[in-house]
LONU-373502 format. One record per residue (C-alpha): residue number from 1; residue in three letters; x, y, z. Coordinates in steps of 0.02 Angstrom, whole numbers. Example, Ala and Ser with C-alpha at 12.3 -4.5 7.8 and 13.67 -1.06 7.14 Angstrom:
! residues 2
NODE pos code      u      v      w
NODE   1  ALA    615   -225    390
NODE   2  SER    684    -53    357
***
This chain:
! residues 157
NODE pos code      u      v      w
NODE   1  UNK   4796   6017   5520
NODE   2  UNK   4816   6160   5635
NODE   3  UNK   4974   6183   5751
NODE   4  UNK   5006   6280   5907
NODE   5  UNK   5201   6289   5924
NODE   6  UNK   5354   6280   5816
NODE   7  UNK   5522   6305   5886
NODE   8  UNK   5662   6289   5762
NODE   9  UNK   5803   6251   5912
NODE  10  UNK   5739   6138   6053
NODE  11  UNK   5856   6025   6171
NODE  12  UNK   5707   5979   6298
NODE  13  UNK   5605   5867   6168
NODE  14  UNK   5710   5741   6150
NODE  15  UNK   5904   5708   6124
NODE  16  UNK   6015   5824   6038
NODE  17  UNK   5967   5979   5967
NODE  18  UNK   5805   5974   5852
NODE  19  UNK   5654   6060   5783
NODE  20  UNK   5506   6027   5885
NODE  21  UNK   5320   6058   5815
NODE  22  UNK   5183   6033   5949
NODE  23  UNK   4999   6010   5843
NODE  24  UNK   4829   6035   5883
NODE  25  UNK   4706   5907   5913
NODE  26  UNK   4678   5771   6039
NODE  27  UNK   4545   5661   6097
NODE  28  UNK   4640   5577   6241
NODE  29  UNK   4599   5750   6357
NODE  30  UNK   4718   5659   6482
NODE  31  UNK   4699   5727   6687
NODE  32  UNK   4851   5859   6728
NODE  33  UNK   4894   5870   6534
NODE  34  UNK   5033   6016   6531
NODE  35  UNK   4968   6056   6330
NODE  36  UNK   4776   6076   6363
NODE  37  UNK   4771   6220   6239
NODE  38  UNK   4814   6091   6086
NODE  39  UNK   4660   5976   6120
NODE  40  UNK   4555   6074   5992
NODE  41  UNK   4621   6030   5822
NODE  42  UNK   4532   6205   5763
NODE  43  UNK   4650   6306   5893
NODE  44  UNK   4797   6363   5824
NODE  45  UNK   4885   6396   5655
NODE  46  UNK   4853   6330   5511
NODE  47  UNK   4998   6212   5460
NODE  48  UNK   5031   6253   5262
NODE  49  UNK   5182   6215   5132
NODE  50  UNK   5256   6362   5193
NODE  51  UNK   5280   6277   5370
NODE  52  UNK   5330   6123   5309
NODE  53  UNK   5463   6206   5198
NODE  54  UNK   5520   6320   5349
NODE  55  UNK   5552   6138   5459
NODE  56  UNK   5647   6077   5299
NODE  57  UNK   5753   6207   5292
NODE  58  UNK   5784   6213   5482
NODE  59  UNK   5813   6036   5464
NODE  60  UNK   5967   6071   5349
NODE  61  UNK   6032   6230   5422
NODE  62  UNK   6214   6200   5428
NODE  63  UNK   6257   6354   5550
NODE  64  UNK   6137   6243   5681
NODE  65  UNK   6170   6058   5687
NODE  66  UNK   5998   5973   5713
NODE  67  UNK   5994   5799   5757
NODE  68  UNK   5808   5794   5693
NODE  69  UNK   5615   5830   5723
NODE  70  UNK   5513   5803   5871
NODE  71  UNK   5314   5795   5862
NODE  72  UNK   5189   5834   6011
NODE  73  UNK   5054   5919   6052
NODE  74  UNK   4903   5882   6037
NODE  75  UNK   4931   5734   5967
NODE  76  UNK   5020   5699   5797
NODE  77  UNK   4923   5531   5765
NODE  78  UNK   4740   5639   5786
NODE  79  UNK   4651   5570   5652
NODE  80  UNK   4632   5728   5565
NODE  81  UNK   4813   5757   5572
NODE  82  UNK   4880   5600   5488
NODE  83  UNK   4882   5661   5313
NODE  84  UNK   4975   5833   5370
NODE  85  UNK   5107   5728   5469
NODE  86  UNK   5158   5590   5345
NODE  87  UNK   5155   5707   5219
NODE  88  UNK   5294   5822   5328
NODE  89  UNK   5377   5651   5373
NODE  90  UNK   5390   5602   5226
NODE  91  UNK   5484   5741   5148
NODE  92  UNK   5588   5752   5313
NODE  93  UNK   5667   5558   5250
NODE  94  UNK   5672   5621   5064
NODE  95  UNK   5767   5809   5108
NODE  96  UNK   5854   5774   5279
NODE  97  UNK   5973   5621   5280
NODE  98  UNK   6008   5589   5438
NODE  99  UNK   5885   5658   5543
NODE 100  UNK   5768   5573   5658
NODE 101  UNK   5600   5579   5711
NODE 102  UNK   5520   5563   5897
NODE 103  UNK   5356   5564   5904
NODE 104  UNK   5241   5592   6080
NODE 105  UNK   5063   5500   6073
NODE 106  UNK   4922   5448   6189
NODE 107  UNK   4892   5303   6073
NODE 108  UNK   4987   5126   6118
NODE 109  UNK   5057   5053   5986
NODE 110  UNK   4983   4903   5993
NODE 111  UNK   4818   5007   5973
NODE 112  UNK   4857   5101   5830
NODE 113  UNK   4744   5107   5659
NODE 114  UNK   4791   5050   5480
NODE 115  UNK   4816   5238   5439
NODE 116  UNK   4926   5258   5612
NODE 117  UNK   5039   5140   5594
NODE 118  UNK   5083   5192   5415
NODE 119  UNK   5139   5363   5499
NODE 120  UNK   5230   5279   5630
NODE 121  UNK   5332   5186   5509
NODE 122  UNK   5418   5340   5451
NODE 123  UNK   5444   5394   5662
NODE 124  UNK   5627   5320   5723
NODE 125  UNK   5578   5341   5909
NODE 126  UNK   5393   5325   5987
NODE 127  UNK   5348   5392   6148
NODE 128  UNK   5165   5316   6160
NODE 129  UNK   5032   5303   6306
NODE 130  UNK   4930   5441   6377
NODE 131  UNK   4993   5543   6536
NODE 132  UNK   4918   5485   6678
NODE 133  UNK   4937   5619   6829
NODE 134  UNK   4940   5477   6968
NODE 135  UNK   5093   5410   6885
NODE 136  UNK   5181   5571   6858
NODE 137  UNK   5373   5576   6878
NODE 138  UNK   5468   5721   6836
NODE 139  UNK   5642   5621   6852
NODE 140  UNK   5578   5512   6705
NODE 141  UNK   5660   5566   6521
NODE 142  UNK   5566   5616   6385
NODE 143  UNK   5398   5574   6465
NODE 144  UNK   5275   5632   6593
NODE 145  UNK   5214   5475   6678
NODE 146  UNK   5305   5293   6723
NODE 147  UNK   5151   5208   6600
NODE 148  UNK   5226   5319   6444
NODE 149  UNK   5360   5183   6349
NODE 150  UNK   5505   5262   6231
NODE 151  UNK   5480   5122   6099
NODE 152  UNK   5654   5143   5967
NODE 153  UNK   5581   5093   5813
NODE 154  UNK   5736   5084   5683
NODE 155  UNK   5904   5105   5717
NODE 156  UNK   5983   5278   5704
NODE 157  UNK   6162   5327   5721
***
């Protein structure tokens, strides 16, 4: 998996203060999409251990309360980025009690693979649905057009 952005402090991309990683990779190629750079999942860098360990440790930075991790892009559930993700979500619930996980996809849930929803089930908050430009409303939270749902998927303090 190959990803475009990390930024260790982020309060636009989602509640709280968090670490945000935005991937490469995306098939949806939605009209208007802000992140057009990300649809090739060879653009970017490549996401190693060393990333993963440097979003652990931001994670758990003290001096910086996080409340947890946001994923975009691109698109997180990109088939060829599945096996990057769960393994960083994974070690995200097994190093960083406490912290949630948003996660921004043009996939619906109801639409989502075997291999998708197993991801998903270690996300606490889904924002699913590709953007669609002739529903775009910049007053909306979290989400680019009125078709995009924020689906809560466990409940976090």
């Amino acid at each position: 998996m190959n990803y475009h952005q990390y930024y260790p402090i982020d309060v636009i991309n989602g509640p709280g203060t968090r670490a945000t990683l935005f991937v490469a990779g995306c098939e949806h190629q939605c009209r208007g999409c802000y992140n057009q750079s990300t649809w090739d999942p060879r653009s970017g860098h490549l996401f190693d251990e060393a990333m993963m360990d440097t979003i652990i440790k931001d994670l758990n930075d003290t001096r910086v309360k996080r409340k947890g991790l946001s994923l975009s892009g691109g698109d997180p559930l990109f088939p060829g980025n599945l096996s990057a993700i769960k393994a960083l979500l994974e070690r995200v619930r097994a190093q960083c009690p406490g912290k949630d996980v948003w996660m921004w996809t043009g996939y619906t849930l109801e639409n989502l693979s075997p291999e998708q929803r197993a991801v998903v089930a270690l996300v606490d908050t889904l924002v699913d649905g590709k953007f669609e430009q002739q529903l775009h409303d910049p007053s909306l939270a979290f989400r680019g057009s009125s078709n995009q749902r924020i689906i809560p998927l466990t409940q976090v303090e």
